[in-house]
N, C-alpha and C positions, 0 to 999 in steps of 0.2 A: 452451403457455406453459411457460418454463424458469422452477422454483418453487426459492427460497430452503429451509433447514430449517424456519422458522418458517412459511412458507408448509405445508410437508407437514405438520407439527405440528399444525397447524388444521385441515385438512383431515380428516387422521385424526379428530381429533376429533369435528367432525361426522357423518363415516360410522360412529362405534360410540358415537353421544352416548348409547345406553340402559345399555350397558354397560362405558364410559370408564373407572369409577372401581370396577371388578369386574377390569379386567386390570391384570398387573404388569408394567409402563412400567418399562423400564431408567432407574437412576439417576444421577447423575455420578458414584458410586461406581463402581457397575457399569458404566459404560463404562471407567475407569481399568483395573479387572481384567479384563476382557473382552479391550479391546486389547492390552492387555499382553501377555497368550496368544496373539491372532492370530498377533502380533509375532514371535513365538514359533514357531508355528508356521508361518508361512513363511518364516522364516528357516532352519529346517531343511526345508522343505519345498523351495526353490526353489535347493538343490543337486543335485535333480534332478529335480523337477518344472520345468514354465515356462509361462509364460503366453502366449493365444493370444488373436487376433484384438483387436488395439490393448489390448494389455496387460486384459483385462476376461473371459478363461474361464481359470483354471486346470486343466490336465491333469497325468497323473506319466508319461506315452507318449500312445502313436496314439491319435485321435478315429474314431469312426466316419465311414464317409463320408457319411453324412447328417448327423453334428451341423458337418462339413465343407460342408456345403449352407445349413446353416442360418447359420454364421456368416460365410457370404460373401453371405448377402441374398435368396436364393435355393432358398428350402424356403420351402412352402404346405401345410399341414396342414389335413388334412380332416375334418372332425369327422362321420363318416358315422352318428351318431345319439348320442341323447341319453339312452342307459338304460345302467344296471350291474349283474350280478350281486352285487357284493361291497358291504361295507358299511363301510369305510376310514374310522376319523374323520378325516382329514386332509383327505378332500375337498371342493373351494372349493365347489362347488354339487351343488344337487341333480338325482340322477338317472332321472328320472320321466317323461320326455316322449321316447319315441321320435324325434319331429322329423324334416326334411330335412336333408341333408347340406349342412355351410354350412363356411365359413373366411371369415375378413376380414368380414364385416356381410354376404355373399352366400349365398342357397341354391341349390345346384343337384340340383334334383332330375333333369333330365337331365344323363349323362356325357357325353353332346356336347358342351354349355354348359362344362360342365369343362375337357373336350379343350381349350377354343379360348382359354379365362379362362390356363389351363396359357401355353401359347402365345402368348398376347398378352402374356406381364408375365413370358417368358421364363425360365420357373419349371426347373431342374432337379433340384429333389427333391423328393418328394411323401410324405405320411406320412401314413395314416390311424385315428383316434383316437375317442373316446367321450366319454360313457359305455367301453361293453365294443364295442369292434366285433363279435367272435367275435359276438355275440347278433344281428347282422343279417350273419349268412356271403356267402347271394347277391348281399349288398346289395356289399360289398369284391370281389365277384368282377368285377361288372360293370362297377364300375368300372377295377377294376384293370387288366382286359384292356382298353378302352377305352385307357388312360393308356399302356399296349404298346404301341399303336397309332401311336402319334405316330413320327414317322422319325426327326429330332432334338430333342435336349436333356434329357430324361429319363434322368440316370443314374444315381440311386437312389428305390428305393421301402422303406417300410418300414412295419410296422404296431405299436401302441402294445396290448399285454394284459393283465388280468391272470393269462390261463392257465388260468383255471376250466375252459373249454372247450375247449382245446388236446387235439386227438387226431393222431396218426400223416398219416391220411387226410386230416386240412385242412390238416395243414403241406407235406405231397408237394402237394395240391389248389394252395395258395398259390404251392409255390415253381414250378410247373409253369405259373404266371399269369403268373408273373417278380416275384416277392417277393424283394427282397434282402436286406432283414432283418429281424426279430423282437425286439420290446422286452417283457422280461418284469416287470412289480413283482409280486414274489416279496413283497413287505411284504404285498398282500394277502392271503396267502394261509397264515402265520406262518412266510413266508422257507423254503417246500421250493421247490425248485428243478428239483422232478422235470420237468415238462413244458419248461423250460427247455433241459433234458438232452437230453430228447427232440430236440429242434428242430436240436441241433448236429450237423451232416454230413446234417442237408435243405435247412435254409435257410443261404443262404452267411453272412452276419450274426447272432452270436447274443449281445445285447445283454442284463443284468439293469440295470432304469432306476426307481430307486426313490428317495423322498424320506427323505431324510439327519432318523430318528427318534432321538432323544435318549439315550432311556430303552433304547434295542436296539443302540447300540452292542455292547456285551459279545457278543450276540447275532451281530451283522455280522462281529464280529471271526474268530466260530467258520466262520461260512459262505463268508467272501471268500476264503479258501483252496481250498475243496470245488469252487465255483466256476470257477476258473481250471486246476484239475488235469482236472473237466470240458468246458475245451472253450471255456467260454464267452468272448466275443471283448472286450466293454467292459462295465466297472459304472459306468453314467454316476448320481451324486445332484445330488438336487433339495433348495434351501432350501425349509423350511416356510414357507409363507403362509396370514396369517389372512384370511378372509371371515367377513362376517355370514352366513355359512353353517354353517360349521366352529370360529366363532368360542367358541361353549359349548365344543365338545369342547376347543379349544385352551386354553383359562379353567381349566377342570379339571384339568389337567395342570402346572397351575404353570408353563407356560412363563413367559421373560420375553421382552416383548414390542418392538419395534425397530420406531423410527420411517422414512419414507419414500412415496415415490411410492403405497406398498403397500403395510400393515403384513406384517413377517416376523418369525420365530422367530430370536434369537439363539444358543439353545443348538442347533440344527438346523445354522448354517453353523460352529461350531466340531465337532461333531459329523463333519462331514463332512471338515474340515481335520483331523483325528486319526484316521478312518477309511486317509486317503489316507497323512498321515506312518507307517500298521502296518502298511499293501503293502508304502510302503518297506525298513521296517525288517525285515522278515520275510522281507525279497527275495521277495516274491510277484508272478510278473509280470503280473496280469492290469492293464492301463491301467484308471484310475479319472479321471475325468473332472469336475469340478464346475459345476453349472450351476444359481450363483446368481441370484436374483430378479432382480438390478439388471441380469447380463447379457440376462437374459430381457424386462426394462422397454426394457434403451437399446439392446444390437442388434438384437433381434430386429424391435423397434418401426422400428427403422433401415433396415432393409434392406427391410420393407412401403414405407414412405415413400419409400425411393429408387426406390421399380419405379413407384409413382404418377405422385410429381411427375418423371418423365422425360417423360410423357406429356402432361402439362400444363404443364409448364416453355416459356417461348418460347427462340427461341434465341440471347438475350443474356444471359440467367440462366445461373445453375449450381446442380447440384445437391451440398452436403456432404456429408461423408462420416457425418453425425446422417441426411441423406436429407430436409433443407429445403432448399426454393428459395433461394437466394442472388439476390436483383436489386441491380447495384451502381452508382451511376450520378456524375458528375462533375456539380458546381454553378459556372458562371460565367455570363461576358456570351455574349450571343449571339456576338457577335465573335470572342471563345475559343472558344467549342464549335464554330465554324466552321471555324476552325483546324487544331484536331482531327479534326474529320473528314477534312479535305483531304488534310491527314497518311497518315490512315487507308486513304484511297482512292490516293496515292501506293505507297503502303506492299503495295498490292493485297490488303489485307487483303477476308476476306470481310464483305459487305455486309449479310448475316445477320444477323453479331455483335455491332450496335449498333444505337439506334434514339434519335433526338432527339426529346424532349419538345417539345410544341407551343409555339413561342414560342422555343425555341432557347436556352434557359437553364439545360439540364439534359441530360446525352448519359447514356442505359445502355449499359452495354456488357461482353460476354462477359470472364469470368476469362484466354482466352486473349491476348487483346489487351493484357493488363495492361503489355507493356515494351514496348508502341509508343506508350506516353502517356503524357505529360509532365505532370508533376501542379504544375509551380509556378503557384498562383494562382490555385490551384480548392480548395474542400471535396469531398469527399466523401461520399455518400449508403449509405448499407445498409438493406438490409430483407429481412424474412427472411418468409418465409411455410411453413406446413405442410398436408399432404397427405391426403384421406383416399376413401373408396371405399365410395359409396354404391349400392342397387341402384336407387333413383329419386332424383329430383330434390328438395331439400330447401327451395331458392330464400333458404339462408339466408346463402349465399356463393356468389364465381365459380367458376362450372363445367362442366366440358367432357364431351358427352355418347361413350363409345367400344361400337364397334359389335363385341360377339366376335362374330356372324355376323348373318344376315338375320334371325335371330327374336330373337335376345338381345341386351340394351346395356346399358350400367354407366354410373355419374356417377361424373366425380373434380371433387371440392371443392378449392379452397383458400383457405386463411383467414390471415388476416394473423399476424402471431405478435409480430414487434416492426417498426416501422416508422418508415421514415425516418429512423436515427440516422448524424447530423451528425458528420462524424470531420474535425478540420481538417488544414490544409495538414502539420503539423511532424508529425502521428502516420499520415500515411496508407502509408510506407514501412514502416512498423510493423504496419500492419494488413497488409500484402501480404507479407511477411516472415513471418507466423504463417499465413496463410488462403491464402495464392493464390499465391504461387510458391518456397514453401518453409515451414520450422517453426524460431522462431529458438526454445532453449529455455532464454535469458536473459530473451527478453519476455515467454516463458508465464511463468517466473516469479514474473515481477513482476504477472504479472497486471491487464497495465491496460485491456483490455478483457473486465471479469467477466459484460457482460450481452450480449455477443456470443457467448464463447469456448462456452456449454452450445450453440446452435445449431449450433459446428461442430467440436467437436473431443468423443470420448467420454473420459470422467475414467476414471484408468488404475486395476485393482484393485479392490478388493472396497468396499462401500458403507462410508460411513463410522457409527459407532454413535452413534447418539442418540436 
């Protein structure tokens, strides 16, 4: 469901009702001063930084090649258990339960199952994560090698640390698995970067990936230097996000708190916007990379959904580039939709890509087909449905059972999301002009389909404060 402010607003509220009126909720002040700064600071930022993947990641240079994976839809993160050495207040949950290795709502405790999950949803970059991985070693070995295995599509792998257990021995062990790279949060550990050091001229990738802290700028400032003189290849940050998990520690710290899908820290992503404008300024080359909440909510969420619904999409659907089913269908007399077809089948168009409603009153039909039909004297229909990946059957929506081998199978669900909206005769050129065979960005503008446009187009730049 694509949620208004006032929608997220409420929502928040209910997820922290014990302690709503204990956080500091940005005000209309503080959003005035807030953006102002942004403002600010990418206006100097984006004479040479630039923005990547539909205007929604800022970088100041190179991405790693797996945040390269990740913003093409195409990275699976394994969370190959659920314990940590370190004790970070920033973290969303608790780390207490060793667990099976799971990503997306799935566990795989065989790398088989994995290999073929890999495979079936045409996965190119895999990354595995915690808790502490380091604390289950055999467990990242076997699968890793497994993940080697595969002939194609695998072209990077990397692992998520916080370095407590980084020795010499596991990093030659790892890169000898085919590890390509190593993400260190040095924030755990109070920002030494020794075992980071280490890792540079073993592992081809050497990555510091730490969440953008407030109060440690001053601190960052000393180390992003140190950093780049050794070696290290990207500093990608992360905005702070509150859970009812982290949520005390966060309370305590005075942050101010920033509404959305998910509450986040506002002094976190300015923190990170002034980390990145001191690289510049300092001519420090190491690439700094930002990866805010909202990228993390709408593409990442985006590109699960598109590997889904390809699979359960029929084939007069389409899928957006949000990663929802698109079903688009033309309303008239049976007489016209007759018409149309004949057209269609003159036209040798594939027979696939359309499909008449019973009674002959309604034709769907594929986004490709869109300039072989003739729209005078018909409505137009939309509806939009979303995708998601079940490991059994929930029977609370339609769903299509998929087979990764003879022992293992997955459900993919989908669910209606908005339905059957009526676009008439004088705006459906409008509607295909923004959606389906080009982008006019006079109509985005004006904005005159607002409860279409979050289904299929991602909002460019950094959330907005409130």
């Amino acid at each position: 469901m694509i949620l208004d402010k006032l929608s997220f607003i409420e929502q928040n509220c209910q997820e922290y009702s014990d302690t709503w009126k204990s956080m500091n909720w940005i005000t209309a002040e503080k959003v005035a001063a807030a953006e102002q700064k942004r403002r600010g600071l990418l206006h100097s930022l984006l004479k040479t930084a630039e923005w990547r993947f539909s205007n929604t990641k800022l970088s100041t240079g190179d991405i790693s090649p797996g945040c390269a994976r990740c913003g093409e839809g195409v990275w699976s993160c394994l969370f190959i258990n659920g314990v940590c050495n370190a004790n970070c207040f920033y973290c969303p949950s608790e780390q207490k339960s060793k667990g099976v290795p799971s990503t997306n709502n799935l566990s795989f405790e065989n790398p088989n199952d994995y290999q073929d999950y890999l495979s079936l949803f045409k996965i190119r970059g895999v990354s595995f994560s915690g808790g502490e991985p380091l604390l289950t070693f055999e467990h990242i070995l076997k699968f890793l090698k497994k993940i080697r295995k595969l002939e194609s599509g695998i072209s990077h792998i990397w692992i998520y640390t916080n370095g407590l257990l980084v020795t010499e021995d596991k990093l030659k062990t790892l890169r000898d698995a085919g590890l390509d790279e190593i993400r260190f949060d040095i924030s755990a550990h109070h920002y030494n970067a020794e075992k980071a050091r280490i890792a540079v001229g073993i592992i081809p990738h050497v990555t510091v990936e730490i969440p953008a802290i407030p109060e440690d700028l001053p601190q960052l400032k000393q180390v992003v230097g140190t950093l780049y003189d050794s070696g290290i290849s990207y500093l990608n940050l992360h905005q702070l996000r509150c859970t009812p998990f982290n949520n005390a520690n966060l309370i305590a710290r005075n942050y101010t708190f920033l509404h959305g899908p998910k509450v986040t820290v506002l002094e976190s992503e300015l923190t990170a916007l002034e980390l990145m404008q001191y690289t510049l300024d300092a001519n420090i080359g190491l690439p700094v990379n930002y990866c805010s909440f909202i990228y993390k909510h709408e593409y990442q969420a985006a590109g699960a959904r598109r590997r889904t619904a390809e699979l359960i999409k029929t084939s007069y659907e389409d899928v957006t580039q949000k990663g929802f089913i698109r079903r688009v269908g033309i309303m008239g007399t049976p007489k016209d939709i007759e018409k149309i077809i004949q057209n269609l089948t003159e036209n040798n168009c594939e027979r696939t890509l359309w499909q008449a409603q019973k009674g002959c009153d309604m034709l769907f039909f594929a986004a490709s087909l869109w300039n072989d039909i003739n729209f005078s004297g018909f409505r137009l229909v939309v509806s939009y449905y979303n995708t998601a990946l079940r490991p059994t059957v929930s029977y609370s929506n339609p769903f299509k059972e998929i087979h990764l081998n003879k022992h293992r199978k997955v459900v993919i669900e989908r669910k209606t999301e908005l339905k059957a909206k009526i676009i008439e005769e004088d705006l459906i050129r409008s509607f295909g002009s923004l959606y389906i065979v080009g982008s006019n960005p006079i109509l985005k503008a004006e904005n005159i389909f607002q409860d279409i446009d979050g289904y299929e187009h991602f909002t460019h730049g950094l959330m907005d404060y409130y």
